[in-house]
PyMOL commands that place a pseudoatom at each C-alpha (Angstrom):
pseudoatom trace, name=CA, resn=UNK, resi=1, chain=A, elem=C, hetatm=0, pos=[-3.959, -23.074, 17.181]
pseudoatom trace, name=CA, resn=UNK, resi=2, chain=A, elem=C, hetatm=0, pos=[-5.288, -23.767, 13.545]
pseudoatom trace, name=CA, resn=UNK, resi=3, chain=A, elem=C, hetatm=0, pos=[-3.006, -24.313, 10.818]
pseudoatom trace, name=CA, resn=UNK, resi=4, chain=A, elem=C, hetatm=0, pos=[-2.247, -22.588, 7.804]
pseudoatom trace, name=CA, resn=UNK, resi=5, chain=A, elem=C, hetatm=0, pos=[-2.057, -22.872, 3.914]
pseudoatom trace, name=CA, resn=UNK, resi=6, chain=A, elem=C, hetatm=0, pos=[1.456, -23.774, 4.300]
pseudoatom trace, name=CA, resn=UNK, resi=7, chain=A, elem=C, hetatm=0, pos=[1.178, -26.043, 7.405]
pseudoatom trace, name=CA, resn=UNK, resi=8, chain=A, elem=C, hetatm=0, pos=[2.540, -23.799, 10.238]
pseudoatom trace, name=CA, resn=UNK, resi=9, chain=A, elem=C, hetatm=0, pos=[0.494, -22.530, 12.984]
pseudoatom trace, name=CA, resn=UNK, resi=10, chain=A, elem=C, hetatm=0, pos=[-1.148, -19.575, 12.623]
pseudoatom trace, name=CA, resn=UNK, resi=11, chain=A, elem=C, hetatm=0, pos=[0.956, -17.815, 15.822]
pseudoatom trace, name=CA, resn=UNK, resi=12, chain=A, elem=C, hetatm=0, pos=[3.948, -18.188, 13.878]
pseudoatom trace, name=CA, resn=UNK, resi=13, chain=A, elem=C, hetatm=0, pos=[3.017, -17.335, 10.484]
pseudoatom trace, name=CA, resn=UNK, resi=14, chain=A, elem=C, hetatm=0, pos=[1.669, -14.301, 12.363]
pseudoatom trace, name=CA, resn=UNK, resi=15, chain=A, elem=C, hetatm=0, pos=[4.679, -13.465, 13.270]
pseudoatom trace, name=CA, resn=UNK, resi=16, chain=A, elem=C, hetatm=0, pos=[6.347, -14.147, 10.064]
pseudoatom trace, name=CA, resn=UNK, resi=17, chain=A, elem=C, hetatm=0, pos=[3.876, -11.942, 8.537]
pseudoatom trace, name=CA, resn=UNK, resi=18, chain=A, elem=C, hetatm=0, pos=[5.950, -9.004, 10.209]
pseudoatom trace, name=CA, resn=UNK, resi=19, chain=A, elem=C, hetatm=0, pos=[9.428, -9.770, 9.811]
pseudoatom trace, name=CA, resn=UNK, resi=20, chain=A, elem=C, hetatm=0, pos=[10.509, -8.016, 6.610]
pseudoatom trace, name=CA, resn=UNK, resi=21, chain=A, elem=C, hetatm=0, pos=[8.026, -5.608, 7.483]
pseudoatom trace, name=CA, resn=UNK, resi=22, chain=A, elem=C, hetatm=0, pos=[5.713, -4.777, 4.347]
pseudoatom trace, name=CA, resn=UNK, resi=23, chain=A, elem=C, hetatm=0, pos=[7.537, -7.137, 2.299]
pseudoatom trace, name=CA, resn=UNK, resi=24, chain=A, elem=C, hetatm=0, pos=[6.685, -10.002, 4.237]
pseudoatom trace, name=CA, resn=UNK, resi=25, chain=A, elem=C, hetatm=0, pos=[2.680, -8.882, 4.748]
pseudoatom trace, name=CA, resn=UNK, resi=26, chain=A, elem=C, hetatm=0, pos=[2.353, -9.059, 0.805]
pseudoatom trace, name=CA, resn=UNK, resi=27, chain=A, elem=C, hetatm=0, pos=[3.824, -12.374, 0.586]
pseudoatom trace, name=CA, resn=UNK, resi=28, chain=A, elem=C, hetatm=0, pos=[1.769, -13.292, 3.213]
pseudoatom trace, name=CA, resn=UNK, resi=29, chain=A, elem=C, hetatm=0, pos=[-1.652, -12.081, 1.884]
pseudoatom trace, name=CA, resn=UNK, resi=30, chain=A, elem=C, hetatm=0, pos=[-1.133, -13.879, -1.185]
pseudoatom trace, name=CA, resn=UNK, resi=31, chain=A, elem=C, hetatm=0, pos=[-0.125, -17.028, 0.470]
pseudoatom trace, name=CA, resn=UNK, resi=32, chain=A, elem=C, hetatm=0, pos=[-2.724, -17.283, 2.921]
pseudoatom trace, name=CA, resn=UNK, resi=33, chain=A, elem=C, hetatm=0, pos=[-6.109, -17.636, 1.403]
pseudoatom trace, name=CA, resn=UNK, resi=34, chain=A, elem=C, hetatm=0, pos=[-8.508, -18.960, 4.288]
pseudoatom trace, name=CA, resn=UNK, resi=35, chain=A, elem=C, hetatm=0, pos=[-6.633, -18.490, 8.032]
pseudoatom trace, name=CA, resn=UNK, resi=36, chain=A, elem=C, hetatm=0, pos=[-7.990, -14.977, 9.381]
pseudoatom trace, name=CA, resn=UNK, resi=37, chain=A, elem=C, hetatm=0, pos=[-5.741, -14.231, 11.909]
pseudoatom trace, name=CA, resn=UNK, resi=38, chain=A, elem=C, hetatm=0, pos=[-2.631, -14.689, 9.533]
pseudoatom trace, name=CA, resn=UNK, resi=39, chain=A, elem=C, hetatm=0, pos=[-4.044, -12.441, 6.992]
pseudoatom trace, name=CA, resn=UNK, resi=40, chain=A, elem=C, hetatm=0, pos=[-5.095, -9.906, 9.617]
pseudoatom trace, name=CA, resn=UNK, resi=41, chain=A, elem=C, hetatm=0, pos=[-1.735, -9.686, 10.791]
pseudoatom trace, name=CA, resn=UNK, resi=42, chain=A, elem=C, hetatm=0, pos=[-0.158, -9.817, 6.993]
pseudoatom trace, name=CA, resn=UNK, resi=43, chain=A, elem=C, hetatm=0, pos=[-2.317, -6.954, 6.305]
pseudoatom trace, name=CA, resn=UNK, resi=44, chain=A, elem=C, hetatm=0, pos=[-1.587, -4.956, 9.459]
pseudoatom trace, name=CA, resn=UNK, resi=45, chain=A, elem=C, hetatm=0, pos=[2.014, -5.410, 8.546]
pseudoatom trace, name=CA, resn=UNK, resi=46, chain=A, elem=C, hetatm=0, pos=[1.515, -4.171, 5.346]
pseudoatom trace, name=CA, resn=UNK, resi=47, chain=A, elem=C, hetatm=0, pos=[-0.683, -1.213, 6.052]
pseudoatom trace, name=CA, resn=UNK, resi=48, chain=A, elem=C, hetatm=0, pos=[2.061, 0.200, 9.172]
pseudoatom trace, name=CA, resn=UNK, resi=49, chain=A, elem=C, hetatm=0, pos=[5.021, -0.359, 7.929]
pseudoatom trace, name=CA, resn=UNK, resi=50, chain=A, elem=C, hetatm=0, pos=[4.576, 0.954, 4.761]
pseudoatom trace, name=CA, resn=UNK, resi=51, chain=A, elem=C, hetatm=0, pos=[2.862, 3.847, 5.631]
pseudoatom trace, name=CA, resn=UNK, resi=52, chain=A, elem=C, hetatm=0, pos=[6.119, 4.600, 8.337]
pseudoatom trace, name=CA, resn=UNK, resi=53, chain=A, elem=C, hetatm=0, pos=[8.592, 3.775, 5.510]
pseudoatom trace, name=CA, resn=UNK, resi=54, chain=A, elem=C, hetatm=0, pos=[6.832, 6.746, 3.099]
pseudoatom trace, name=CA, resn=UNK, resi=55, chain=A, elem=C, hetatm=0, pos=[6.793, 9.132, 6.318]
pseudoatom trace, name=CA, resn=UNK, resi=56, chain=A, elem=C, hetatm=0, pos=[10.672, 8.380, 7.219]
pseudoatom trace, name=CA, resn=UNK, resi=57, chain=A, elem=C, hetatm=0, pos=[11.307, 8.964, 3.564]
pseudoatom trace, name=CA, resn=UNK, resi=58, chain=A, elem=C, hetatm=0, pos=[9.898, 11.782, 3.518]
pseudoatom trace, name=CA, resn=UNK, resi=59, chain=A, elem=C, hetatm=0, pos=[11.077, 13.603, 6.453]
pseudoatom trace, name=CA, resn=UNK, resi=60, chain=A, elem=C, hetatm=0, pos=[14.561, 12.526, 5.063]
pseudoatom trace, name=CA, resn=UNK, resi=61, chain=A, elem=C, hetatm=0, pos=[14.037, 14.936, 2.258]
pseudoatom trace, name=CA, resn=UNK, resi=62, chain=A, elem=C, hetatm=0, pos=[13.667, 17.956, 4.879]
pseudoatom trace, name=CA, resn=UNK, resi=63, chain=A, elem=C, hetatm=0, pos=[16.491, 19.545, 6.064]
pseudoatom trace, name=CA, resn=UNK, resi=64, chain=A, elem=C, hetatm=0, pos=[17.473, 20.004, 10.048]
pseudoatom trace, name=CA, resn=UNK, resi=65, chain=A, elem=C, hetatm=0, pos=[15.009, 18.414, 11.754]
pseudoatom trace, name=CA, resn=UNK, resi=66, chain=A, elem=C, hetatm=0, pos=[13.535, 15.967, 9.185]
pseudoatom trace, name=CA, resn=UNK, resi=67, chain=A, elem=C, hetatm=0, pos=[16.857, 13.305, 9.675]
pseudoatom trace, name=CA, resn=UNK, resi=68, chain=A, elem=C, hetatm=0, pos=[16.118, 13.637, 13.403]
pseudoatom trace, name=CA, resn=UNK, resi=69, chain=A, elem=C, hetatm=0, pos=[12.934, 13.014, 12.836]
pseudoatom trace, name=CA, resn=UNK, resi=70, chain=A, elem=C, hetatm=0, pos=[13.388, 10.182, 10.599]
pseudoatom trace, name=CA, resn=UNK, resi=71, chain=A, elem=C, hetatm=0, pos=[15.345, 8.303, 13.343]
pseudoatom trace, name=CA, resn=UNK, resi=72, chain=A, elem=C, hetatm=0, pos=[12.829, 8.693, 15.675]
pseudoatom trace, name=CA, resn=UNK, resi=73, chain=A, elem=C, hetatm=0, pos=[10.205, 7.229, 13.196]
pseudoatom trace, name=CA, resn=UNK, resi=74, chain=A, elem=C, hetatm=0, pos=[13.131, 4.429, 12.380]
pseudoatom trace, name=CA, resn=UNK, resi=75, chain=A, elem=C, hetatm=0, pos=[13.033, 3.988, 16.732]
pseudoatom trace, name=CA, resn=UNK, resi=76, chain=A, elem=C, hetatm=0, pos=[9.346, 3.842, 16.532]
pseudoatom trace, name=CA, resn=UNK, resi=77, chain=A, elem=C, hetatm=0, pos=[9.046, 1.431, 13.788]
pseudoatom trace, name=CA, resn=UNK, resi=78, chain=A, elem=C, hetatm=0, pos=[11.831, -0.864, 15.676]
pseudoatom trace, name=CA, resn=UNK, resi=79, chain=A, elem=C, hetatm=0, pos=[9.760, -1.175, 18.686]
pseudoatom trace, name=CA, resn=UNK, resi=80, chain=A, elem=C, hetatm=0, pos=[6.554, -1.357, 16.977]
pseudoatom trace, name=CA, resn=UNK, resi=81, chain=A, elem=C, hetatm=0, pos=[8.037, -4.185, 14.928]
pseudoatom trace, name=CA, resn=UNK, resi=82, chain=A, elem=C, hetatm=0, pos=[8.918, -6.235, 18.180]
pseudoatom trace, name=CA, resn=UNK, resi=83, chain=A, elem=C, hetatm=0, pos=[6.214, -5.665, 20.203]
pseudoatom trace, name=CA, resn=UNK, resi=84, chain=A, elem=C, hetatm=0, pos=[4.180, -6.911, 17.065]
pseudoatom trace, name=CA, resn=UNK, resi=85, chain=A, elem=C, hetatm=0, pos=[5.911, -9.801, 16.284]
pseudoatom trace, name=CA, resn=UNK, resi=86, chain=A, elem=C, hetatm=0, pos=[5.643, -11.153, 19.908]
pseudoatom trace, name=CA, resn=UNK, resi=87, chain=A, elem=C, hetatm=0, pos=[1.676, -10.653, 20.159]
pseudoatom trace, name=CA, resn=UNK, resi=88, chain=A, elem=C, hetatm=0, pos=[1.276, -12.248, 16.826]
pseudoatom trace, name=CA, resn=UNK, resi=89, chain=A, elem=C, hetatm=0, pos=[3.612, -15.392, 18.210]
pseudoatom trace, name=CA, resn=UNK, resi=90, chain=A, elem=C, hetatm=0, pos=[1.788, -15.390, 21.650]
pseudoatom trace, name=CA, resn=UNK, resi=91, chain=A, elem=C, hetatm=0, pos=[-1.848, -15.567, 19.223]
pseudoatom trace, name=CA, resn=UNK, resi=92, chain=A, elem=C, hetatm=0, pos=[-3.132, -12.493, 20.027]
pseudoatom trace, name=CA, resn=UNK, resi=93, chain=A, elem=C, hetatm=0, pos=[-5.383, -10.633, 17.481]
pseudoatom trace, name=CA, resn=UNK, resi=94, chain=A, elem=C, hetatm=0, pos=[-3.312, -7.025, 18.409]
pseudoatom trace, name=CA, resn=UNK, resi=95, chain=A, elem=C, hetatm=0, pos=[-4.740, -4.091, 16.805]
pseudoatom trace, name=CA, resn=UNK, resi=96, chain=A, elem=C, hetatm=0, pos=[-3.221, -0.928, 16.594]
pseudoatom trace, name=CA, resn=UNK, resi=97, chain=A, elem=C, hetatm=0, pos=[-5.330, 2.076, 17.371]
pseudoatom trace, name=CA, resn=UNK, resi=98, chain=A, elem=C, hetatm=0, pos=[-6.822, 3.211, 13.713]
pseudoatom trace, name=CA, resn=UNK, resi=99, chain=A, elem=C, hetatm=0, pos=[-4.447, 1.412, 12.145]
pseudoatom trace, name=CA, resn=UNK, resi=100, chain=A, elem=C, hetatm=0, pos=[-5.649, -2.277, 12.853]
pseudoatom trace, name=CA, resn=UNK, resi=101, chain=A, elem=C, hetatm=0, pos=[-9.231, -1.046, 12.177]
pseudoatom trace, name=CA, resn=UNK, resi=102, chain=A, elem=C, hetatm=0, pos=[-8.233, -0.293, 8.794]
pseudoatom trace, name=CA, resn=UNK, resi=103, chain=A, elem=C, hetatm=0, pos=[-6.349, -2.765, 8.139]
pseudoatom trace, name=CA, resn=UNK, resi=104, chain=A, elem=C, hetatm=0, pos=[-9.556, -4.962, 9.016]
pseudoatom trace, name=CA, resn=UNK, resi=105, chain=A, elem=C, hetatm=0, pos=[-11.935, -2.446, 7.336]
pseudoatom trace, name=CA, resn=UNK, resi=106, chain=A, elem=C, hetatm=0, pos=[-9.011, -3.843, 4.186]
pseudoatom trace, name=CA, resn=UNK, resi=107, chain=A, elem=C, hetatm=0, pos=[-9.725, -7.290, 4.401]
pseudoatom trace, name=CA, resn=UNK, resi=108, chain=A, elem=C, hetatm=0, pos=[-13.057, -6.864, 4.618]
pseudoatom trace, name=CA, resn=UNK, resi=109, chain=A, elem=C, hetatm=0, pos=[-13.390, -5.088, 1.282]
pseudoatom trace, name=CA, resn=UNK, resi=110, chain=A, elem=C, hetatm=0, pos=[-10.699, -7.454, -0.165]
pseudoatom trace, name=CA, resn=UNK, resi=111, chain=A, elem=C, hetatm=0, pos=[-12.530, -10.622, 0.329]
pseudoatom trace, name=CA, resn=UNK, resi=112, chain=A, elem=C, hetatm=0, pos=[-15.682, -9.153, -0.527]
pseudoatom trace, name=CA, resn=UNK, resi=113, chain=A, elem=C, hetatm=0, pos=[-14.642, -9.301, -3.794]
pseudoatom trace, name=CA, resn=UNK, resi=114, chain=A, elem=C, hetatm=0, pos=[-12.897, -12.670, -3.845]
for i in range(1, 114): cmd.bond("trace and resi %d" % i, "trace and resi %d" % (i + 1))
show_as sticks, trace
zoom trace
């Protein structure tokens, strides 16, 4: 395992990269300059979970079924969140169908410019 920017291996800052969700995949792509698989993961964090916190919010505007299926999106995002966390800790490179590919497709363009 190669070490990061802030001298932790890269399977757990993976996995740190997921923890608060979004929040944490920001911090993490500003932290981590060099280490690929940290920012992949930082940036896969930050791509799901904020696009399935603007869905949930959304469907909690709709009345009836929209709270119903809010919670299921709030289930989803649970799991997903887990079963993330552990691949990124075991140092696997998991992507998620479309949404790992753009979140790579991401990084790509972002470093491109750096």
């Amino acid at each position: 395992m190669a070490e990061t920017s802030i001298n932790l291996k890269e399977n757990v800052v993976g996995a740190l990269c997921y923890v608060l969700g979004w929040i944490t995949g920001i911090v993490f792509l500003i932290v981590e300059k060099k280490n690929r698989f940290v920012r992949f993961h930082a940036m896969q964090s930050l791509v799901t979970f904020l696009s399935l916190s603007v869905i949930r919010w959304i469907f909690r505007w709709i009345p009836f079924v929209g709270r119903g299926i809010s919670v299921l999106i709030w289930i989803l995002s649970l799991i997903l969140w887990l079963v993330l966390m552990i691949k990124a800790y075991q140092g696997e490179m998991y992507k998620l169908p479309i949404i790992g590919d753009f979140a790579e497709g991401l990084l790509k363009n972002r470093d491109a410019k750096d």
